[in-house]
N, C-alpha and C positions, 0 to 999 in steps of 0.2 A: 685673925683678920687676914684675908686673902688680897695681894698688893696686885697692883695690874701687871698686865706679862711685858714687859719690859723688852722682851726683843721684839716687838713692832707688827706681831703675829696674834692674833685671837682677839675677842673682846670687843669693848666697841669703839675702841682704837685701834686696833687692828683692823678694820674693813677698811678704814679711808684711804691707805695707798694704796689697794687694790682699785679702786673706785678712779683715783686721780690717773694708776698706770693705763684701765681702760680708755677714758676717755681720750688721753694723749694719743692710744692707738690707732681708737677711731678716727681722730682728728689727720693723723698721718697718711692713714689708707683713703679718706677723702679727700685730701690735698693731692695726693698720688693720681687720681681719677681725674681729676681737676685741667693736672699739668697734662695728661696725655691727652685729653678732649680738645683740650687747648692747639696741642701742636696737632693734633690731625687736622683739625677746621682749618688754621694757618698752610697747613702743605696742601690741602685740597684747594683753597682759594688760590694759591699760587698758581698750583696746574691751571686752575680756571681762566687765570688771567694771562698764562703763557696760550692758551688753545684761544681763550679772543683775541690777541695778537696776531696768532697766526690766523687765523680765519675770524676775522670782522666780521659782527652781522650773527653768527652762530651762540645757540644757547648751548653752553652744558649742560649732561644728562643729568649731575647732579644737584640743579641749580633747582630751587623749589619757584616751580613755577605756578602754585597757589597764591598768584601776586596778583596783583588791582593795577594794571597798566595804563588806567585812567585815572587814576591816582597824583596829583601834583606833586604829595608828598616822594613819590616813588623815586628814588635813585638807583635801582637796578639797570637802566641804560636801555630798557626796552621799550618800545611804543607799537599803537596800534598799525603803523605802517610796513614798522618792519615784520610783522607777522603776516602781510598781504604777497605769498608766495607765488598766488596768481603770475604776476608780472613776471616772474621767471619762465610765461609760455606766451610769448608773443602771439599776436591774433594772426591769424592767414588769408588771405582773400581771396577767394573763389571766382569772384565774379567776370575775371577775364580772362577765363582758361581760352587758352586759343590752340593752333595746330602744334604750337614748341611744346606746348604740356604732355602732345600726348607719347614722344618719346623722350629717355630720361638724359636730362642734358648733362654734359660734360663739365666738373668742377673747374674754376677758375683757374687753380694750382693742379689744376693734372698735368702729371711731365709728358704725357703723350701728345703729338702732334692733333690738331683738329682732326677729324674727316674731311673728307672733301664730296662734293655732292655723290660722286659713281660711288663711295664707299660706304655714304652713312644710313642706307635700305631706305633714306627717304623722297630720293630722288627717283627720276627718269628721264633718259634721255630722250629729247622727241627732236626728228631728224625729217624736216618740212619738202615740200616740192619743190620749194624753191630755194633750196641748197641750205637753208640756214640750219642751226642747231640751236637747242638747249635743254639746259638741263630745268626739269619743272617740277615741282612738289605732288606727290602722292596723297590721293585725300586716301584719311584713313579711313573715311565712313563707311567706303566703297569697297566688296569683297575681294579680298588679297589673291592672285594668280598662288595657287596652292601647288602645281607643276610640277615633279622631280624631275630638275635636268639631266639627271642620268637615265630618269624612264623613256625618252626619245630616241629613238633607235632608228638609221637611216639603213635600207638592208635592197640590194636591186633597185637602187633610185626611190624607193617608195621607204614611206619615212612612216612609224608607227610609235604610237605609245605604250607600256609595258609598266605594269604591274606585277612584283613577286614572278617574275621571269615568263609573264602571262600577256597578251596582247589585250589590251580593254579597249582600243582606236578604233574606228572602222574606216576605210576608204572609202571615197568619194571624187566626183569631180563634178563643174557644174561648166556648162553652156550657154551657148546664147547664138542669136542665128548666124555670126562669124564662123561656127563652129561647122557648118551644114548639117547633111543629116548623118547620122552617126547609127552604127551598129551595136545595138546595146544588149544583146546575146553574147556576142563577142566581148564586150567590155566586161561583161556581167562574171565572164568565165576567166576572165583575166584578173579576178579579184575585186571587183570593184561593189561595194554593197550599197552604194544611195547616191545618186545624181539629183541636183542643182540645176532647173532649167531656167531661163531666162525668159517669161512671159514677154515680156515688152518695154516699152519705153516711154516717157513724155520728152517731144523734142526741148532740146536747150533751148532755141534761140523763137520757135512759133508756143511752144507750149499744149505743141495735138498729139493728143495718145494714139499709141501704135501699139500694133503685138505682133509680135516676130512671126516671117512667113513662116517655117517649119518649126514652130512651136507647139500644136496641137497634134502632127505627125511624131514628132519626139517625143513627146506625152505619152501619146498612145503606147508606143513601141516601147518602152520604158518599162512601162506598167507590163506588158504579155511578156517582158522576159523575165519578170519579177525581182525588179530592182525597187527600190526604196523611191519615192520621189519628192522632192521640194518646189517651191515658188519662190523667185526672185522676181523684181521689177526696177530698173533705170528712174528713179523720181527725180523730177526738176519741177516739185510742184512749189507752188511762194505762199500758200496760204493752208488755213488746215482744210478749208473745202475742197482745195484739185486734191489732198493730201487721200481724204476718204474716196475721192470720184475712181482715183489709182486701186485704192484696196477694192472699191467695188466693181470694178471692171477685172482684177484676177476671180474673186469670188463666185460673180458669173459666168467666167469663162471654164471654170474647174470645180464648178457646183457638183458634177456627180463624178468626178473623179476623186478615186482612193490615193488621197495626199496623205503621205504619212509623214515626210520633215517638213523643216518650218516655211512660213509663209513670210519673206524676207523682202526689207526696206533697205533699198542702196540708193543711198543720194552723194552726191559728188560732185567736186569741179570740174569742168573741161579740159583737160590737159592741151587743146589746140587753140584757145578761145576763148569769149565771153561767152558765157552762161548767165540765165533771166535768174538762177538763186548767190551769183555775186554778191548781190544787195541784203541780201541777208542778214540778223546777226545771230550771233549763238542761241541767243532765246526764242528766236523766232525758228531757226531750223529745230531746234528742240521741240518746239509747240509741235510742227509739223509732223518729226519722225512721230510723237506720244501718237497723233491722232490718229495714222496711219495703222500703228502697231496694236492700239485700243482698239479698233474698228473690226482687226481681223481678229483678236482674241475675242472679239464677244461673236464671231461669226463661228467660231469654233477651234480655228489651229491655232497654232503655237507660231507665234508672230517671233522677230529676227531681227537686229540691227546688224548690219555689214558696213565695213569699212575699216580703214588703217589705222596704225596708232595715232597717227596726227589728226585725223579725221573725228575718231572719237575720245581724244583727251581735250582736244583743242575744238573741235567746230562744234560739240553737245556738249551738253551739261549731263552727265550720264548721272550723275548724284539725281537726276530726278527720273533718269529711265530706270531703274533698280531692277524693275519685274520681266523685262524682255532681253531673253537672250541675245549672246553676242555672237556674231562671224568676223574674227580679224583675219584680216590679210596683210602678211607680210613672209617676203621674201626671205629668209634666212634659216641657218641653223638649227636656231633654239628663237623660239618666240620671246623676247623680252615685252612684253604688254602686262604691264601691272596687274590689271587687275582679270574677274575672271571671265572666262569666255569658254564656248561650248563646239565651236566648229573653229579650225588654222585652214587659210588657204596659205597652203605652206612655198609654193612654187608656182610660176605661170611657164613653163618649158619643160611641163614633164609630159609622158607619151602612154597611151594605154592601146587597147588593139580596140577596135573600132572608131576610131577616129583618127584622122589624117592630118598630119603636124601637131604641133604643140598643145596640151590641155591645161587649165588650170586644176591642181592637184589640190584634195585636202583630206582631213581628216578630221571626223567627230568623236569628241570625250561620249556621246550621249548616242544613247540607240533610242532613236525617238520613233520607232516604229511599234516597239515594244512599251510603249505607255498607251 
């Protein structure tokens, strides 16, 4: 008879400590897994809760956000508000952009000093007849004087503009029957390419149109030396009807004459006096120049506003002439006039050959013979 194996090997007592060593093994190596799952979810939560410390408000990337935030039960510390990130972009309102919007202002805390009006390109100085000064705002709507101050070139008293070391100006001077009659072969040969004649007038103080005696003799003569010629007129008219009666008394007066520059509105105060357009205000001499300048573009030329900076920043509203060229007049250097214009009368003491004393000088950006 064979006895059971005795050293605790074979048989069917032999298998059970095999069976019991297994299990304790397994039971060890899943305790093992246990403990390390254990301490990583602990050091992860921790991170978690040092980064909402530092930043209140923010979720962890590893935070399972497959959660019911509508949920009463929910203690994860989240709600439907704080996920309305919107309100991190405050609303903006549009509605009352005014003239400060349209250059970019200056931050609160900039250690730079302000500008001051002459510095910060929004100004202009406007400097009145009757000695005052100030500085006034620039409308932006209104086309910007585009100028290079260094293309002005003063060269034998006569003053040009230049382009890529090119002359693009043309000379001019304009008249009126102060001037008497003048030699315009002689002027013509002295440089001179387009004259400004001065049709006539409506008196300041009666209101009766005139046209200059040697007005139609200087016309004439003008024209046979083959100089360029234009139409000015003295308006002191108060309404828009003397306004058109002025444009149509040059119109017939120079019906078949070859006018090749503009047909130009000069209205102005009296420097010795009262004048009948004192009474005026901005909008009404505005109504006036429009109707004038309207009148002669639908007759066919190229209609003109003349006058100083003061005269047309201050006595028009030019935000509503847009369409009709400008003739400033002013005495200096370099033209400071904001915005843009097409003829400088740059000087009233300069001298050409045919004519005797002082001429008023100018110069056009535009060859208006050539359109």
């Amino acid at each position: 008879m064979k006895l059971p194996d005795e050293s605790g090997y074979g048989g069917e007592y032999g298998k059970r400590p095999v069976i019991i060593y297994s299990l304790a093994g397994v039971s060890f190596v899943v305790l093992l897994i246990l403990i390390i799952v254990v301490t990583q979810n602990t050091n992860t939560s921790s991170r978690a809760n040092e980064q909402n410390e530092r930043n209140p408000g923010t979720i962890d990337s590893n935070t399972d956000v497959n959660i019911d935030i509508n949920d009463p039960a929910n203690d994860s510390g989240v709600r439907v508000d704080d996920l309305d990130f919107w309100d991190m972009y405050p609303e903006k309102d549009d509605s009352a952009l005014g003239l400060d919007d349209v250059v970019p202002q200056v931050p609160d805390d900039d250690p730079r000093p302000p500008l001051g009006p002459s510095e910060d390109g929004r100004h202009t100085l406007i400097e009145r007849r009757n000695g005052t000064s100030e500085w006034v705002m620039i409308n932006p709507y209104i086309t910007r004087n585009t100028y290079d101050p260094l293309g002005f070139v003063l060269r034998r008293e006569r003053m040009g503009y230049y382009e890529n070391d090119r002359q693009v100006s043309f000379m001019g001077v304009d008249l009126s029957r102060h001037d008497g009659n003048a030699d315009f072969a002689r002027m013509k040969s002295d440089g001179v390419y387009f004259v400004l004649l001065r049709l006539g007038a409506r008196g300041y103080e009666t209101g009766q149109l005139t046209v200059d005696d040697n007005f139609l003799s200087n016309l004439n003569s003008a024209l046979e030396s083959g100089l360029h010629v234009g139409i000015s007129f003295f308006s002191q008219a108060v309404t828009r009807e003397e306004a058109i009666e002025e444009a149509t008394l040059i119109i017939e007066t120079v019906a078949d004459k070859k006018i090749t520059y503009p047909v130009v509105f000069h209205m102005d105060y009296i420097a010795y006096g009262a004048s009948r357009i004192d009474r005026l205000t901005r909008a009404e001499k505005t109504e006036i120049t429009d109707a004038f300048c309207n009148f002669v573009s639908g007759a066919g030329y190229v209609p003109m506003i003349y006058g100083t900076k003061e005269w047309l920043i201050e006595q028009i509203d030019l935000a509503r002439l847009l369409s009709y060229d400008i003739w400033l007049s002013q005495s200096r250097d370099l033209p400071d006039y904001p915005y843009k214009f097409q003829i400088w009368q740059y000087s009233h003491n300069g001298t050409v050959s045919g004519v005797n004393g002082n001429v008023n000088m100018n110069i056009s950006f535009v060859d208006y013979s050539a359109r």
